[in-house]
C-alpha positions as CSV (number, residue, x, y, z in Angstrom):
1,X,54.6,72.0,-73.0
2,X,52.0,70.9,-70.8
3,X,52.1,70.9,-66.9
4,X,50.5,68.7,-64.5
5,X,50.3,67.7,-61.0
6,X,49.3,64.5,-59.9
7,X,49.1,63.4,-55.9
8,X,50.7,60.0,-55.8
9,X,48.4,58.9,-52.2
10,X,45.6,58.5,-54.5
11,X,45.0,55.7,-56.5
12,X,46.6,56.1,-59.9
13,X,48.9,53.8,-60.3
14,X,48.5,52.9,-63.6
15,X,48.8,56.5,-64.3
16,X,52.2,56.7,-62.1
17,X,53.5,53.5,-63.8
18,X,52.9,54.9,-67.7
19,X,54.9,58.1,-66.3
20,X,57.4,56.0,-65.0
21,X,57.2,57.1,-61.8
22,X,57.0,55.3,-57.8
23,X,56.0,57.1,-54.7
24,X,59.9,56.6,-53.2
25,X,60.7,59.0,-56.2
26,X,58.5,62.0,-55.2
27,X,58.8,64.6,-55.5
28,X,59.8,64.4,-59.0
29,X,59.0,65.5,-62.8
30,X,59.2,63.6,-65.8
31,X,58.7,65.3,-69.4
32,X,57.0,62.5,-72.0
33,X,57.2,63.3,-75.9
34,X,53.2,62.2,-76.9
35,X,54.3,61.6,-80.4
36,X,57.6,59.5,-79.4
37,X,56.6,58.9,-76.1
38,X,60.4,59.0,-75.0
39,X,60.5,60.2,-71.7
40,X,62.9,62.6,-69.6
41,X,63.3,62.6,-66.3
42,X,65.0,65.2,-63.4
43,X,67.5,63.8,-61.1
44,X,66.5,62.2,-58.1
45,X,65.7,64.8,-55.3
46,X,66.8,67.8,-57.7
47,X,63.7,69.0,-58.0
48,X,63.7,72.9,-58.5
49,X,62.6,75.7,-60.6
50,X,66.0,76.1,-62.2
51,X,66.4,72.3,-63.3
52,X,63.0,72.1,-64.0
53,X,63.5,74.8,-66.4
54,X,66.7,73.0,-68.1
55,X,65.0,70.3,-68.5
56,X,62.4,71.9,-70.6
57,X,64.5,73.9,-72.7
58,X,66.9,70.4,-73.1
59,X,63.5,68.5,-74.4
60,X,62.9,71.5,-76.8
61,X,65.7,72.1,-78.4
62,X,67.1,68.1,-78.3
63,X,69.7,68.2,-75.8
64,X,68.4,66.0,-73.1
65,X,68.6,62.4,-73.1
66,X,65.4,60.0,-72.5
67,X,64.5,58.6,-69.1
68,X,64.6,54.6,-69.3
69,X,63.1,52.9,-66.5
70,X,64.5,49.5,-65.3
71,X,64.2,47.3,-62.7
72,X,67.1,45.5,-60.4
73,X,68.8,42.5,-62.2
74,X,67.4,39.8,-60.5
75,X,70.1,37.5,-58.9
76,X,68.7,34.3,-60.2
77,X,67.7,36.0,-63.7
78,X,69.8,33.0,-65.3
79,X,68.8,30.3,-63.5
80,X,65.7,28.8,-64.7
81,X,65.0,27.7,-68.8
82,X,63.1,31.3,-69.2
83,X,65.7,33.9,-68.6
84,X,64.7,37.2,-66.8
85,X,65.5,40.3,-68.4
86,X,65.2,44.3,-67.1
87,X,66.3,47.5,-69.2
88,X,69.7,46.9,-67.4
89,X,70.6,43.7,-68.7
90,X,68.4,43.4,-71.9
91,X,71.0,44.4,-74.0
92,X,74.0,42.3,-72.9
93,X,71.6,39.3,-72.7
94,X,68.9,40.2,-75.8
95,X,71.8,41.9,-78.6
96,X,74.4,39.3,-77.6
97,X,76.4,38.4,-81.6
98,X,76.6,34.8,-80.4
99,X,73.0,34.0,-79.4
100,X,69.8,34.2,-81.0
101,X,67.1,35.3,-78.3
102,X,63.4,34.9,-78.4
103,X,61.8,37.4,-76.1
104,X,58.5,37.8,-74.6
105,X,57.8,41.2,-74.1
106,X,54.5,40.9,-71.7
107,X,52.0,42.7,-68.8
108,X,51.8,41.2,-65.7
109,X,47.9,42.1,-66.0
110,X,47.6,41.2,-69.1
111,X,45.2,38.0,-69.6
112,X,47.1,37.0,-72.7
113,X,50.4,36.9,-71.6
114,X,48.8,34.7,-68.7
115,X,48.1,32.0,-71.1
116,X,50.9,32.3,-72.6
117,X,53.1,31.6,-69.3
118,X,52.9,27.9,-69.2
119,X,53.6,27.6,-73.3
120,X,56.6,29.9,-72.7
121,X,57.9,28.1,-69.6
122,X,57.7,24.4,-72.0
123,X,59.8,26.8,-74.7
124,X,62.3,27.6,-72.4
125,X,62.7,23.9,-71.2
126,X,62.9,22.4,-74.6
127,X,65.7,25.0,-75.7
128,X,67.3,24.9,-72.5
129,X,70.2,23.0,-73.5
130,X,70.8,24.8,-77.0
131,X,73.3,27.1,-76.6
132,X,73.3,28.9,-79.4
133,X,69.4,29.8,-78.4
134,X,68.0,31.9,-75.6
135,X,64.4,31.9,-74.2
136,X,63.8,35.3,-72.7
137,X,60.6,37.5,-70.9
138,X,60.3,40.9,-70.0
139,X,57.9,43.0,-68.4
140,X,57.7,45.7,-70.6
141,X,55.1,48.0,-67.8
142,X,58.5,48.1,-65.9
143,X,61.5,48.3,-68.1
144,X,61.9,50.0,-71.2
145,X,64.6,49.9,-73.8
146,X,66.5,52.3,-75.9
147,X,65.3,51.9,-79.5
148,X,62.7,49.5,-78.7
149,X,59.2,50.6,-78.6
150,X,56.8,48.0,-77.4
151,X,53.4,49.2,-78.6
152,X,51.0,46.0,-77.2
153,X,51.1,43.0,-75.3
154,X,52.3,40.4,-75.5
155,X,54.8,41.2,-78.5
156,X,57.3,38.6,-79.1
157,X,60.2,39.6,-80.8
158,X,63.4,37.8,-82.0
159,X,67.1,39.2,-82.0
160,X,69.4,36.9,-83.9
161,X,72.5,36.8,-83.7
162,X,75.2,38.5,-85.6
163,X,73.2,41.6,-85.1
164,X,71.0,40.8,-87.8
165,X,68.0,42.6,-88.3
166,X,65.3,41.8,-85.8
167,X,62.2,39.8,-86.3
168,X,58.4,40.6,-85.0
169,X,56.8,37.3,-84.5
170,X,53.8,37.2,-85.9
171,X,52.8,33.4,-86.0
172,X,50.3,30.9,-83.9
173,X,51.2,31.3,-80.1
174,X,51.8,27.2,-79.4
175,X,55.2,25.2,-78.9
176,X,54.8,23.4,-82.3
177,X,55.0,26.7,-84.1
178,X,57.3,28.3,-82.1
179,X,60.1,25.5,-82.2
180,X,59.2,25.3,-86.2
181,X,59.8,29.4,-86.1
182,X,63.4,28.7,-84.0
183,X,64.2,25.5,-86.0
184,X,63.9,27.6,-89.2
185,X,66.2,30.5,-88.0
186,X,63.6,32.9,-87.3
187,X,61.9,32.3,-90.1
188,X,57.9,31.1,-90.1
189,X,57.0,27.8,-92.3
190,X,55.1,29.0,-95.1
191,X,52.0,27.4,-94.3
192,X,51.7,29.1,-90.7
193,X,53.1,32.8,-91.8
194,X,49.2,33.4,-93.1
195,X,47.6,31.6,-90.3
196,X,46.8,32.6,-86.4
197,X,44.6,31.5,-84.0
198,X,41.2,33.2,-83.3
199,X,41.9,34.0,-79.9
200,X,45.0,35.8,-81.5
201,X,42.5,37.8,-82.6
202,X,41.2,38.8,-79.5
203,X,42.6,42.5,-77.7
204,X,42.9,43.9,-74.1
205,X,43.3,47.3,-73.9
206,X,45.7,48.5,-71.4
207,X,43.0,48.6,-67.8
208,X,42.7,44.1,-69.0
209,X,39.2,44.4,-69.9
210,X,37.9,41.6,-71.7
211,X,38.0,41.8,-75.6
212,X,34.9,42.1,-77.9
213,X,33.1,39.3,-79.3
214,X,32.8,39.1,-83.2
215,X,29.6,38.4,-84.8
216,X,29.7,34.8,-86.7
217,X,27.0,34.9,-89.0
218,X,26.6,36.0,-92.5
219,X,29.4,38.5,-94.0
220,X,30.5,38.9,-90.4
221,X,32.1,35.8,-90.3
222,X,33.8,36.2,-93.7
223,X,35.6,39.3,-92.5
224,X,36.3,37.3,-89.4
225,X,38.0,34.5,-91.0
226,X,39.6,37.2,-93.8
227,X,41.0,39.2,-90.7
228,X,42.4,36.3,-89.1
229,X,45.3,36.4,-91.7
230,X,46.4,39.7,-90.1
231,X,46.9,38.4,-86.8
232,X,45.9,41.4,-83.6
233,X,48.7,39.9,-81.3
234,X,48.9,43.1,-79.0
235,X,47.1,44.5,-76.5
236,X,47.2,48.5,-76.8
237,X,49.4,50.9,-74.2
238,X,48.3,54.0,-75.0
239,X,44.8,54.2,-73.0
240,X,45.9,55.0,-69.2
């Protein structure tokens, strides 16, 4: 177990929001498993050596339960084509048995998920009137779910319904192939499951700095092309 102290006044708040953690909540502790990263939190304005001490011994030995951060449900969450989901309505909305929900799972600095918006907004109008099918976003920096680890941005996942299993989207990121991917079930047309797009390729790690450029001559540009059948669609969380 490792103990540290960080002063929220200073400027660290991509360190406070991987911790999970605002200034209105301080003083507070949270306890993150590195391996899991599940995290565990004290009780609001309980902060003490005696429940600081049950909380470690409930981490070591298995007891406590994980910390999962969510914001408010938006009042109008339902009201445009892209619904708005938070960790307290993601699974009424997401694991519904009679819908089949296509989520975007994104970073509000993530450049990415930026360009994405506008082809996610034309997804949400085109299906807006199926009602079997539900265009969905979340941001992931600010809601977590139980079971559900999100590991880059943006990762778009799809929950059908029936509580079938559920599917990581791993195709082109344009309304042609999307509506062929929800047309089909969940299910990418042959030709596109081996294909992505070469800015697919492309990663931000998690401070949005721009992603490297590959070298296009030679071999290079063999391994390119060879890579881009394994498309990089995240962007990693794990550098603060």
């Amino acid at each position: 177990m490792l103990f540290i102290l960080i002063n929220v006044t200073e400027d660290l708040s991509h360190v406070l929001n991987y911790f999970g953690v605002s200034e209105s909540d301080v003083p507070t502790a949270r306890i993150i498993n590195m391996e899991s990263q599940k995290k565990f939190s004290i009780p609001s304005g309980d902060l003490t050596v005696d429940s600081l001490r049950q909380l470690c011994q409930g981490v070591v030995d298995g007891s406590a339960k994980p910390y999962y951060r969510s914001e408010e449900i938006p009042e109008d969450w339902d009201k445009e084509p892209v619904k708005v989901l938070v960790g307290k309505n993601f699974k009424s909305v997401a694991l519904d048995p009679t819908k089949n929900v296509f989520v975007e799972f994104y970073a509000p600095w993530c450049g990415h998920c930026k360009e994405l918006a506008p082809i996610w907004d034309q997804l949400g109008e085109k299906y807006a009137d199926h009602k079997n099918i539900i265009i969905a976003k979340m941001d992931a920096t600010a809601n977590e779910v139980d079971s559900l680890a999100i590991s880059g941005f943006p990762s778009i996942k799809y929950f059908p319904a029936e509580g079938k299993e559920v599917v990581d989207y791993t195709g082109n990121r344009d309304l042609e192939t999307f509506s062929k991917f929800l047309d089909n079930g969940g299910v990418l047309p042959e030709e596109e499951s081996a294909e992505d797009d070469d800015d697919d390729g492309e990663e931000d790690d998690e401070e949005g700095s721009e992603a490297k450029e590959e070298d296009d001559t030679g071999d290079q540009s063999k391994e390119a092309e060879e890579s881009a059948e394994v498309p990089a669609n995240n962007t990693s969380k794990d550098e603060l």
